[in-house]
C-alpha positions in Angstrom: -2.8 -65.0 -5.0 -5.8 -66.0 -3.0 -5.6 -69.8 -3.7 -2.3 -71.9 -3.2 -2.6 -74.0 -6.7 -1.7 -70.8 -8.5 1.5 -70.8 -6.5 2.0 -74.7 -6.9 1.4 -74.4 -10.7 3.9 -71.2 -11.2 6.6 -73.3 -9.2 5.6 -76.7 -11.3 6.1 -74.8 -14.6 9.9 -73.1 -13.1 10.7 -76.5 -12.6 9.1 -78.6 -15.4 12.3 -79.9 -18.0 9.8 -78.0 -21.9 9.6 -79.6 -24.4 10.9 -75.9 -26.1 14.5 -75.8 -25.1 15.0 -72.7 -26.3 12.8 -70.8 -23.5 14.8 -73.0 -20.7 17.6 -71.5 -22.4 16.3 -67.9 -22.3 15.4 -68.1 -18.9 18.6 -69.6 -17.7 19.9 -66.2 -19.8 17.6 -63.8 -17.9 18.5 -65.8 -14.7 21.9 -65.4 -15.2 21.8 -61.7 -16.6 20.3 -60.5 -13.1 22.7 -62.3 -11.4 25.9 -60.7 -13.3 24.0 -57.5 -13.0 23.2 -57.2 -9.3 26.8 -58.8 -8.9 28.7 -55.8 -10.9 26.0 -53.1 -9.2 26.8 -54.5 -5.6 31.2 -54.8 -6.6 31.3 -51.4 -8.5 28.9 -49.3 -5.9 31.4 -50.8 -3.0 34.5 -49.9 -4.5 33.3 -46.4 -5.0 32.5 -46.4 -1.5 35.9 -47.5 -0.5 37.4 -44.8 -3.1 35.3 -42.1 -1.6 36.8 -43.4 2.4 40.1 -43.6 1.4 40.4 -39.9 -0.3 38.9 -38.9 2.5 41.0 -40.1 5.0 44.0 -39.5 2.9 43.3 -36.5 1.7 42.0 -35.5 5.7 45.1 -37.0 7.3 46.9 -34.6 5.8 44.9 -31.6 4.8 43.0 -29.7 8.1 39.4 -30.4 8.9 39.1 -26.5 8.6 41.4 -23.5 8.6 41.4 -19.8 10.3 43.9 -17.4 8.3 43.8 -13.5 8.4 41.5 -12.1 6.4 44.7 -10.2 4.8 48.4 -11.1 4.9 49.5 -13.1 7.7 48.2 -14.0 10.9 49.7 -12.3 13.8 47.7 -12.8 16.7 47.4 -16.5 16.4 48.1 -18.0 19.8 44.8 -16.4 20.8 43.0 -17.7 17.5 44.6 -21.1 18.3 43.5 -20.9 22.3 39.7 -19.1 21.5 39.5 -22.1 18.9 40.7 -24.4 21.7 38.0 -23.7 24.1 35.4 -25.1 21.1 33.9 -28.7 23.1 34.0 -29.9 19.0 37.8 -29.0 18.4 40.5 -31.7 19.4 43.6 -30.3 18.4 44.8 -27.2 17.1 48.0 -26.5 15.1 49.5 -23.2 13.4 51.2 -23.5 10.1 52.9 -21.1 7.5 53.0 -22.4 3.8 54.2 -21.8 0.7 55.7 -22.9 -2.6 58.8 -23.5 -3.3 61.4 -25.9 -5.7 63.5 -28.5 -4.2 66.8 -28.9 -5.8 69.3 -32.7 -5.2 72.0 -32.9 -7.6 70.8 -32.4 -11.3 66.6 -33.2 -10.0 64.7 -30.1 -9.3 61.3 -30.2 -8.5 57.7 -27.8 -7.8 56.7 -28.0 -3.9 54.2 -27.1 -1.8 55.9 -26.2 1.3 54.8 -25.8 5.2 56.4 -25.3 8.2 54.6 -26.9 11.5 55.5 -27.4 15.2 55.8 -31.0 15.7 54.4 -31.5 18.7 51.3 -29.8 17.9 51.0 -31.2 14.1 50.4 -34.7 15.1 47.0 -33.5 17.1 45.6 -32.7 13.7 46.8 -34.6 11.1 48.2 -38.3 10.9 51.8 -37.2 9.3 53.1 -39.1 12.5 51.7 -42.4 11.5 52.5 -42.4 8.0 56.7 -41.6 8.2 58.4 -44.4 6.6 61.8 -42.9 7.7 63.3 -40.7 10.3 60.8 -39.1 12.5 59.0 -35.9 12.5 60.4 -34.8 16.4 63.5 -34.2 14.1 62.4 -31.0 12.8 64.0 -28.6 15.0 63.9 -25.1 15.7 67.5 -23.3 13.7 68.6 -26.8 12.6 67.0 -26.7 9.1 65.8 -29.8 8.3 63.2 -31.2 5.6 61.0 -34.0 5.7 60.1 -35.4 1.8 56.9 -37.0 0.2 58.2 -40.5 -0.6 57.8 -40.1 -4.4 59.1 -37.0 -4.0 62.5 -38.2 -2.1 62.6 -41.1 -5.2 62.5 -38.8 -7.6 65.3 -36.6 -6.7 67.0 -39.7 -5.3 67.5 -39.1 -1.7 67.6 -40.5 1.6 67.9 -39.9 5.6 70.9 -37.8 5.6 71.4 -36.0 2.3 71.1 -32.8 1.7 68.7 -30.6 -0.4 68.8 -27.1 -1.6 65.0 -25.0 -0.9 64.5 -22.1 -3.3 60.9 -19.9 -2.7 59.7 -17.2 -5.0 60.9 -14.6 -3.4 64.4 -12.7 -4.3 66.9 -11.6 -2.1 69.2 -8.7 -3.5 73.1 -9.3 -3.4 76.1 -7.4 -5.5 75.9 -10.3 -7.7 72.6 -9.5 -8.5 68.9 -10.3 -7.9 69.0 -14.0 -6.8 66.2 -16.4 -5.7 66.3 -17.0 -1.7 67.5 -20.3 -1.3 68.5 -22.7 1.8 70.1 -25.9 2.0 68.4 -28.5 4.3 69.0 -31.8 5.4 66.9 -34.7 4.8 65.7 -35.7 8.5 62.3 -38.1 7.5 60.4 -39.5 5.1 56.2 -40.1 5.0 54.4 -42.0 2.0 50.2 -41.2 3.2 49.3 -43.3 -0.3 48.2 -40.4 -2.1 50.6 -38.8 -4.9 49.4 -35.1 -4.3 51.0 -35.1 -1.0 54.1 -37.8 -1.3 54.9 -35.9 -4.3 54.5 -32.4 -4.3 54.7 -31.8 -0.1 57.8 -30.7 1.9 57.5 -30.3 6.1 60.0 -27.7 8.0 59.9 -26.4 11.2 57.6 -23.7 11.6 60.9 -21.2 13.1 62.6 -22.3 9.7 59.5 -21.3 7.4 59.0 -18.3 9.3 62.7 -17.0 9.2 63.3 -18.6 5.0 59.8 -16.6 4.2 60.6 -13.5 6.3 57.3 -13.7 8.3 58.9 -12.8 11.8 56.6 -13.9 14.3 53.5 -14.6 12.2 51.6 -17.7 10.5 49.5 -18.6 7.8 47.1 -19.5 9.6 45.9 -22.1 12.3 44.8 -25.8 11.4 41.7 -27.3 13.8 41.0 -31.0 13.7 36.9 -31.8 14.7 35.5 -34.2 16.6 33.2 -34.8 13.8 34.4 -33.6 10.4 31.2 -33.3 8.9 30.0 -30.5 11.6 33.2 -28.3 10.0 31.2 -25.7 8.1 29.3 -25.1 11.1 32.0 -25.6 14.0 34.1 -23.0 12.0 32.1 -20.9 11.5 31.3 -20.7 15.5 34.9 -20.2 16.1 35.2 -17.5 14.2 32.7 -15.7 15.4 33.8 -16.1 18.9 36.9 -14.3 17.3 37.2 -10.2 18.1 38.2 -9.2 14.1 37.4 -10.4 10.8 39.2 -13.8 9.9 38.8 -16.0 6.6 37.1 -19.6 7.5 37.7 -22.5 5.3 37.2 -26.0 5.7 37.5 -29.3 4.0 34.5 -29.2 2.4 35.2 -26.2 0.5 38.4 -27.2 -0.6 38.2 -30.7 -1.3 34.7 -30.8 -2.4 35.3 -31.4 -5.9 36.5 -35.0 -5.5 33.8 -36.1 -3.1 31.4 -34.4 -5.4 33.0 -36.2 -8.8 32.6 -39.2 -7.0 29.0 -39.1 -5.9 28.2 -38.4 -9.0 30.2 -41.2 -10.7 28.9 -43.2 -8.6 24.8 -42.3 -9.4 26.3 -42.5 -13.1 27.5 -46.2 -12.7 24.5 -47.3 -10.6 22.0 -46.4 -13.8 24.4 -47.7 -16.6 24.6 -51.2 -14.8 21.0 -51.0 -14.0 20.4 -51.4 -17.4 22.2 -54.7 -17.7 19.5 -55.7 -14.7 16.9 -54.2 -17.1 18.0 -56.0 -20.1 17.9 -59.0 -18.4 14.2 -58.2 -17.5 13.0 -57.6 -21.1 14.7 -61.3 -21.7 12.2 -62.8 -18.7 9.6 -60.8 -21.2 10.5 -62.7 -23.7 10.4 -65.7 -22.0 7.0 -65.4 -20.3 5.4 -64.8 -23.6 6.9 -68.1 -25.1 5.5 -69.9 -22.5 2.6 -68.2 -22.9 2.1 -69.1 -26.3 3.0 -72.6 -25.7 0.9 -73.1 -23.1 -2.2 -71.9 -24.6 -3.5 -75.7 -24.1 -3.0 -75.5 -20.5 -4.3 -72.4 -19.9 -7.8 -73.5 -21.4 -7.9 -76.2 -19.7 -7.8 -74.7 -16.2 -10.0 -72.0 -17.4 -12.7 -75.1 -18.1 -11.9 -76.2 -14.5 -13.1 -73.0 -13.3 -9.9 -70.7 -13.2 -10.8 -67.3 -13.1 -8.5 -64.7 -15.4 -6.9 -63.4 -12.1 -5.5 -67.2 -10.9 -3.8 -67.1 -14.7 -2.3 -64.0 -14.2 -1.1 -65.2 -11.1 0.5 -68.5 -12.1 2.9 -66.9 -14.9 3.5 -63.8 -12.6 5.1 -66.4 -10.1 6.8 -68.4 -12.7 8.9 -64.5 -13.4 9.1 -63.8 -10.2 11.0 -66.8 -9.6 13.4 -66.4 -12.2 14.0 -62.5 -11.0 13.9 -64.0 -7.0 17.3 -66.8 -7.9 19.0 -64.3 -10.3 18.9 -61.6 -7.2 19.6 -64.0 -5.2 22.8 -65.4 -6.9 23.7 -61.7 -7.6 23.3 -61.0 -4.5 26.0 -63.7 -3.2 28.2 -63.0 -5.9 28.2 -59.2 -5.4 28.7 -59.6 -1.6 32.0 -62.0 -2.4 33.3 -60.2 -4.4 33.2 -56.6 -3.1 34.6 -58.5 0.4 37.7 -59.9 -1.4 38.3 -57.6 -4.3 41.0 -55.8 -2.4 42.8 -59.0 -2.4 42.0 -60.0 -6.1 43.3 -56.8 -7.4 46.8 -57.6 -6.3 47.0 -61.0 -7.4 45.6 -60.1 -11.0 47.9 -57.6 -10.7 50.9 -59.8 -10.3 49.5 -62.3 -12.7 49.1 -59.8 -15.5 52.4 -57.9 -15.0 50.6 -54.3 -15.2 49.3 -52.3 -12.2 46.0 -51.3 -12.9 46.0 -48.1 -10.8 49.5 -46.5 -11.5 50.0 -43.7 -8.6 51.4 -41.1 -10.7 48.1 -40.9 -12.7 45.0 -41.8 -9.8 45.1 -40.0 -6.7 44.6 -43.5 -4.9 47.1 -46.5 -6.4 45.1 -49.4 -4.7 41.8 -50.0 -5.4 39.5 -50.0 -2.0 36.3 -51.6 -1.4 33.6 -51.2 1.5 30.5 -52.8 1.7 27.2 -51.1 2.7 24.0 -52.8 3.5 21.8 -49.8 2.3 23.4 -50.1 -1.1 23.0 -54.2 -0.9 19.2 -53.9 0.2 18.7 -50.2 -2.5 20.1 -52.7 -5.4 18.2 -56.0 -4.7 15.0 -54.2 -4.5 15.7 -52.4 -7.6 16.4 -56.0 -9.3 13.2 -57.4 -7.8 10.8 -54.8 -8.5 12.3 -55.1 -12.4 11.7 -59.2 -12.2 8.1 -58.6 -11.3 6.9 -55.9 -13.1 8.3 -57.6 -16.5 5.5 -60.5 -15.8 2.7 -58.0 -15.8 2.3 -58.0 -19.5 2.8 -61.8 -20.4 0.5 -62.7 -17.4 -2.1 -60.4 -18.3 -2.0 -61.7 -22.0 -1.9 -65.1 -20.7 -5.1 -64.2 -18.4 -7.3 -62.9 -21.7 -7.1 -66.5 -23.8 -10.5 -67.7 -24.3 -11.0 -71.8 -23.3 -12.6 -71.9 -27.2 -10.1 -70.5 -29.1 -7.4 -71.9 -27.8 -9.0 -76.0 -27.5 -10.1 -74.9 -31.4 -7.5 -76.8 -33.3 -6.5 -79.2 -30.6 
């Protein structure tokens, strides 16, 4: 725009009431269709954000930022693993850990389990197991005195409590004149933890590590040794340094290996939803199209007349690129505000819906996560408005440029 009458006009013609009230009501619809799209790119792209934070925390609070096992068997040596590992600057706690599978057995309820023994005072320096007991404590695990802590869902399923009793059976057969007989021990229940996330409140039972090591006959050996990082996305790397610090061979894992796949499916859910909702934003820009080419059309009057004034093709193009640019500009912008409102408070709309309705949208026996999380981030805020903007404009190119190639005589011919 090099002269400001070509912005003046595009703003007069926003603003003028047409006499066509069907192109005020298709740009009120392409307004509005920006808006809702920006709003549901901006809520959906931030709860995804919040679903990818909480699995990881979850999932990291109680799984191991990475893991150093024998590269056969069980671990033997593993105080020195656990004090070579120790001596990394990136390492803030280090834990060993046997584990297994196992059934857990109250009254008539039996149910599949992942089992692991741990030392209390050194399991709360690599996972948040501590923070997350909604009953009894985890210092009650004691060496000889056979106790279990239970997954919440787990402990409601076989209809437990602090106190009870529950029978452990493992895989693994112990020979008696009765017969071959699964190995077996009954435990009492000394805690509770619910971390929010059914894998583990479920299908996760904690025992002393002396208790594990004795029910899987392991003597004096682990399964391996847990480390917790200062930052969890150096773990590839940082294990990989401690092992080879290590004298031996030794099998590294870390969290990125084995929880990959749901960070992965939800990356790529998340590039999935961003271009199926662009299109609503892109819909919406075919309708300011529309709109432009209307105006166009019923503006041919106009047009020649500033073209006799001495208009040049270029000012034209210009006055009906800012007349869609406009519409784009208030539909971002109202999507924009809406997007950013709702993302901040759908954490606390969820519920109330939820309570309205009678149905819980998220049922924890079927998601991993049974709240639904949001977190805002600028980049996505900024990535998406631009998106919607760049759209706005570039759908005025073509109605402009047809609006810029009427001739003053054609158009004045049957005025």
């Amino acid at each position: 725009m090099r002269n400001p009458y070509e912005l003046s006009a595009g703003l007069r013609y926003t603003r003028a009431k047409r006499r066509n009230h069907f192109i005020s009501f298709i740009s009120l619809a392409s307004m509005l269709g920006i808006a809702v799209g920006v709003t549901a790119l901006i809520t959906v792209l931030s709860v995804m954000n919040g679903f990818e934070r909480e699995l990881r925390t979850r999932i990291l609070g109680m799984a191991s930022h990475a893991t150093i096992s024998a590269f056969h068997g069980a671990l033997e040596d593993w105080r020195s693993v656990a004090e070579a590992a120790s001596k990394n600057p990136e390492v803030t706690g280090v834990a060993p850990y046997v584990e297994g599978e196992g059934m857990v057995k109250a009254g008539g309820e039996l149910s599949g389990t992942l089992l692991r023994g741990v030392l209390p005072d050194e399991e709360v320096k690599v996972s948040d197991i501590g923070g997350n007991m909604k009953a009894g404590s985890l210092d009650a695990l004691q060496p000889g005195a056979f106790r279990i802590i239970l997954g919440y869902e787990l402990a409601q399923s076989l209809g437990v409590t602090l106190g009870d009793s529950v029978d452990l059976m493992i895989p693994q057969a112990s020979v008696t004149p009765a017969g071959v007989l699964p190995r077996f021990r009954r435990f009492e229940v000394a805690g509770i933890f619910r971390v929010g996330m059914y894998e583990f409140d479920r299908g996760l039972v904690l025992i002393h590590l002396a208790d594990a090591q004795a029910l899987l006959r392991m003597g004096g050996d682990v399964s391996g040794v847990r480390l917790k990082l200062d930052d969890m996305f150096q773990a590839p790397r940082v294990s990989r340094d401690v092992a080879a610090s290590l004298p031996g061979m030794y099998y590294v894992s870390d969290w990125t290996r084995s929880h990959a796949n749901f960070f992965r499916a939800v990356r790529t859910e998340k590039m999935v939803m961003f271009i199926i909702l662009s299109l609503i934003v892109g819909v919406a820009a075919f309708n300011i199209v529309s709109t432009l080419v209307m105006v166009v059309q019923d503006k041919q009057a106009d047009i020649a007349i500033l073209r006799t004034l001495g208009a040049t093709p270029r000012s034209i193009m210009a006055i009906f690129m800012v007349q869609g640019s406009v519409i784009g500009l208030v539909g971002t912008l109202l999507g924009v505000a809406g997007g950013v409102a709702l993302a901040l408070n759908v954490e606390a709309l969820v519920p109330l819906l939820e309570r309205l309705t009678g149905h819980q949208f998220l049922s924890p026996d079927v998601y991993y996560i049974s709240d639904l999380p949001s977190q805002l981030e600028m980049s996505d805020v900024i990535r998406i408005a631009a998106l919607s903007l760049a759209l706005g404009l570039f759908s005025t190119l073509y109605p402009a440029w047809r609006a810029s190639r009427i001739q003053p005589a054609e158009a004045l011919r049957y005025e």
